[in-house]
N, C-alpha and C positions, 0 to 999 in steps of 0.2 A: 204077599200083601201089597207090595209098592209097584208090582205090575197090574195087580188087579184096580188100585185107584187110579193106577193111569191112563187105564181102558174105557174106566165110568168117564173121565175126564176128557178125553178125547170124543166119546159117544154123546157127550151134553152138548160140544159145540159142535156137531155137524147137526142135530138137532134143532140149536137157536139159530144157525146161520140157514136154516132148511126151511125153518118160518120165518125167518126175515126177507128172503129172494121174493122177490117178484120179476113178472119176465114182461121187460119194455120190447117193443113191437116200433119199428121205425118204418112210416108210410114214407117209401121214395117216389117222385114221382116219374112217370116214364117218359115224359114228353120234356124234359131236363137233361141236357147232356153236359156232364160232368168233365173238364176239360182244364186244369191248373196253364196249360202252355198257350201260349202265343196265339192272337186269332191270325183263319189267315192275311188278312191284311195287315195287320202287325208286322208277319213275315215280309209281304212284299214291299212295302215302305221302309222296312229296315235298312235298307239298301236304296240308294238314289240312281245306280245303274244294273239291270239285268244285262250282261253278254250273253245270245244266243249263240252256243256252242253247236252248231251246225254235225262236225264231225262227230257228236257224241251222242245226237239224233236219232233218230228209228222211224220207219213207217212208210210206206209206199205211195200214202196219200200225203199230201202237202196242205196244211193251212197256211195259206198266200202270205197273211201279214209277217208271220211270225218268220215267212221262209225268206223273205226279201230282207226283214231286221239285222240288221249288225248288234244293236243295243233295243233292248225296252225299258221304260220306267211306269211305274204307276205312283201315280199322283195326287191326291184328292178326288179322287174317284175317274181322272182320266190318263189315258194312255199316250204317252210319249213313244215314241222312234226316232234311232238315227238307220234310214233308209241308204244312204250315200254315205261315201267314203270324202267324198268332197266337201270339208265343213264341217269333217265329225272333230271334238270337243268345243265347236265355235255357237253350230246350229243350237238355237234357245237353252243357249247358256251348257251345253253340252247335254242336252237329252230328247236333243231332236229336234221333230215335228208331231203338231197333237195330232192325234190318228184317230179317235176316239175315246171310247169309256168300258166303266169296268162294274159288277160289282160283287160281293163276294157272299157266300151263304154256306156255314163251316169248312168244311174245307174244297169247296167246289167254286170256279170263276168263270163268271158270265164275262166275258169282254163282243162289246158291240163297237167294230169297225165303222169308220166313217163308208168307207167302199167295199170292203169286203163282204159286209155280213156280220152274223152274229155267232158266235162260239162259245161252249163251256165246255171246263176243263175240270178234272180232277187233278188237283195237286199234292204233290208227295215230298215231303221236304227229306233230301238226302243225306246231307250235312248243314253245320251253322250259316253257311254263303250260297248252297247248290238244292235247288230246288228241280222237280219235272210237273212239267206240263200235259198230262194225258187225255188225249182229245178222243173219247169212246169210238162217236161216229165212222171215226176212218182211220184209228189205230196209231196215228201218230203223237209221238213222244217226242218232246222238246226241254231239254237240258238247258236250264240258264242259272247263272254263275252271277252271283250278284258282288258288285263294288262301290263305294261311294266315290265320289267325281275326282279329289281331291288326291286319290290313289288308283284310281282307273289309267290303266294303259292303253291312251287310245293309240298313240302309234304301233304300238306290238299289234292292234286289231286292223290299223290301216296298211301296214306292210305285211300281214301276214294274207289281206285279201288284195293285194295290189291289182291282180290283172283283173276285180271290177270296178276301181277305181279309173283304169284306163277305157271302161264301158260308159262312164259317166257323160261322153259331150260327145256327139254326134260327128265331132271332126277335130283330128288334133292337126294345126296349121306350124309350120315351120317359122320360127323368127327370128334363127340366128347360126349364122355355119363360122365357127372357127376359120384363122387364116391355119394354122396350123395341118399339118394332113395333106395327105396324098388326095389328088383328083380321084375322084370315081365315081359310077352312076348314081348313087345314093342321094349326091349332091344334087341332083337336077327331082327327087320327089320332096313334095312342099306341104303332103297333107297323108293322115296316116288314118285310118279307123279302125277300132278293135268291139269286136262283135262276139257273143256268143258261139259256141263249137256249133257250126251248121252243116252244110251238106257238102260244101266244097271247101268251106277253112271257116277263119276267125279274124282274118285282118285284110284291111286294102289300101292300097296306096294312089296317089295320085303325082301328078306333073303339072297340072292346073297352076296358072301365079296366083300369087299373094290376093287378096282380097277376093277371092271368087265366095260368091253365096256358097254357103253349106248345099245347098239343095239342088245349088248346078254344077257340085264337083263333079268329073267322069273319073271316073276310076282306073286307072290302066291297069293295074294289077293285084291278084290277090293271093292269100296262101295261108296260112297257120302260124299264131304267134305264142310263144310258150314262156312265163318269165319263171325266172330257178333262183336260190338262194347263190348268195357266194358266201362257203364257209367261213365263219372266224366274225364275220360283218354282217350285223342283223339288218340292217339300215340301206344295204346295198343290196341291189339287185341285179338278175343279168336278162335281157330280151334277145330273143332269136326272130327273127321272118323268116320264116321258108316258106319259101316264094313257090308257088308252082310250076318251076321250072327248077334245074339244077341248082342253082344259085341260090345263099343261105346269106344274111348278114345278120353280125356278131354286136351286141352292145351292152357295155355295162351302163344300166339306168339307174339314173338319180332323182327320186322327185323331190323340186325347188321353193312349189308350193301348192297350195290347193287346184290350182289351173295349169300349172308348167311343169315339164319334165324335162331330162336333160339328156341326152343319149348319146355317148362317148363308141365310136366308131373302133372295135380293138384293132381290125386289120389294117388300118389305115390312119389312126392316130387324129381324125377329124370329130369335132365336140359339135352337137346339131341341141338346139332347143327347141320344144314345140310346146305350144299355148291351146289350151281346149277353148272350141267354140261347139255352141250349142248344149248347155248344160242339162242335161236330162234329172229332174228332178224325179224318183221310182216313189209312185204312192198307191197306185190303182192295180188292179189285176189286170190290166189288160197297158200297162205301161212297155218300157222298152222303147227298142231302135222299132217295132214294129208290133202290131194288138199278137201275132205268132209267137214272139221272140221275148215275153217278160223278164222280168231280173227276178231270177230267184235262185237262192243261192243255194250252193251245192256241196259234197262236202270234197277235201281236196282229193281226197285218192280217187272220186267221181269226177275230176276234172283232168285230174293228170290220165284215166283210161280216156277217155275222149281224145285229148290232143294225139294218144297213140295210135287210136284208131283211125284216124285223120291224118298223121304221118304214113301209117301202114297203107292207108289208100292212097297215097301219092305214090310212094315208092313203088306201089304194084302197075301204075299208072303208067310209070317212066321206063318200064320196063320193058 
């Protein structure tokens, strides 16, 4: 009897709760994209510097602005660069030069270059700091690492790009030779240029005195300049010249400031300082030592094969 009253009782309230349902119908609409996180410009403003991580790149084709960048920022709707190593955390307040604008439409970015052109990207955010840059057109991908100014390592980004730092000024001039040190012919070059890997090397030197125009040094000599970490010392560097000839000269470099570098002679114990003249400011696609020869940068294990292959060509040369 007490399982049968509690069959009737169970069967009354599926009943009253069976006329009580009604079924609500919720109109979404389609043209509403539903979205709790971050817009993208949220994202890129979160951060007052983007580092463009070059070595962590992709893509066969190149978007100019982005390849010459050391940093980007975006801004109120414009785009900052630090293009040069010369001046980075100084240049407008540590985030460059305005280069253009931007704007953004979910997660896709229109940036309109002053000289470049105009570009949009799909953006992927990888982690909370590390975003990519997917350029459909030409397949290229760009990795950037965002930091605020305050915690940004710019000298980790200007010692770890140093030999385009020495691309920067159209002639480094000699201003000061140690008495200290052995004589030797080093002493008598007064002017030094570092160039892109070309056909025949990457550096030249001169014998020209003091005060000659940039534009009427002659050059006596040229060859391949390669600079390498010294372990243990983030901050120091070493440069080599190999000269197109047998003859190689050894120097641990020191840069003293944004225009001076210092370069300590191993074999010979002689300290030489050189001062950059002709500062090449890199903004345009067709910048550089020559409209041929732009600054865009590359990633290092594509610079360290160059200078090999440019080695390997001497050495088959001399043979």
């Amino acid at each position: 009897m007490k399982t049968i009253k509690h069959f009737i009782a169970v069967a009354l309230v599926a009943i009253l709760f069976t006329s009580c349902y009604t079924e609500a119908i919720v109109e979404v609409d389609p043209y509403v994209e539903v979205n709790n996180g971050p817009t993208l410009n949220q994202v890129l403003t979160d951060y007052e510097i983007w580092y463009v991580d070059i070595d962590a790149s992709s893509g066969n084709i190149v978007v100019p602005f982005l390849q010459k960048a050391f940093t980007v920022s975006f801004r109120g709707g414009n785009i900052f660069a630090n293009n040069n190593l010369s001046g980075l955390g100084y240049n407008g307040a540590g985030f460059g030069i305005d280069v253009g604008s931007y704007d953004t439409f979910g997660f896709e970015l229109d940036a309109y270059h002053d000289l470049d052109g105009d570009y949009s990207f799909d953006v992927r955010q990888l982690s909370g700091n590390e975003i990519e840059l997917y350029h459909p057109s030409t397949g290229a991908r760009y990795i950037l690492v965002g930091y605020q100014r305050n915690t940004f390592d710019y000298d980790l980004v200007f010692y770890n790009n140093i030999h385009y730092f020495l691309q920067e000024f159209e002639a480094w001039e000699k201003i000061y030779t140690s008495q200290e040190g052995e004589i030797n012919p080093f002493d008598n070059e007064n002017y030094l240029q570092f160039l892109p890997a070309g056909v025949s090397g990457n550096f030249r030197s001169s014998e020209d005195g003091n005060g000659t125009p940039v534009n009427n040094i002659y050059w006596d000599y040229d060859g391949i300049y390669d600079v390498d970490d010294v372990p243990g010392d983030f901050y120091q560097k070493t440069l080599t010249l190999d000269y197109n000839f047998p003859d190689n000269e050894f120097f641990d470099l020191t840069v003293i400031d944004d225009e001076t570098i210092e370069l300590y002679q191993v074999t010979t114990g002689t300290t030489y300082q050189f001062r950059g003249r002709g500062y090449i400011e890199f903004r345009t696609s067709e910048d550089g030592k020559s409209k041929t020869l732009p600054k865009l940068r590359k990633k290092t294990s594509e610079i360290k094969k160059e200078i090999e292959a440019l080695k390997a060509k001497k050495a088959k040369a001399l043979k």
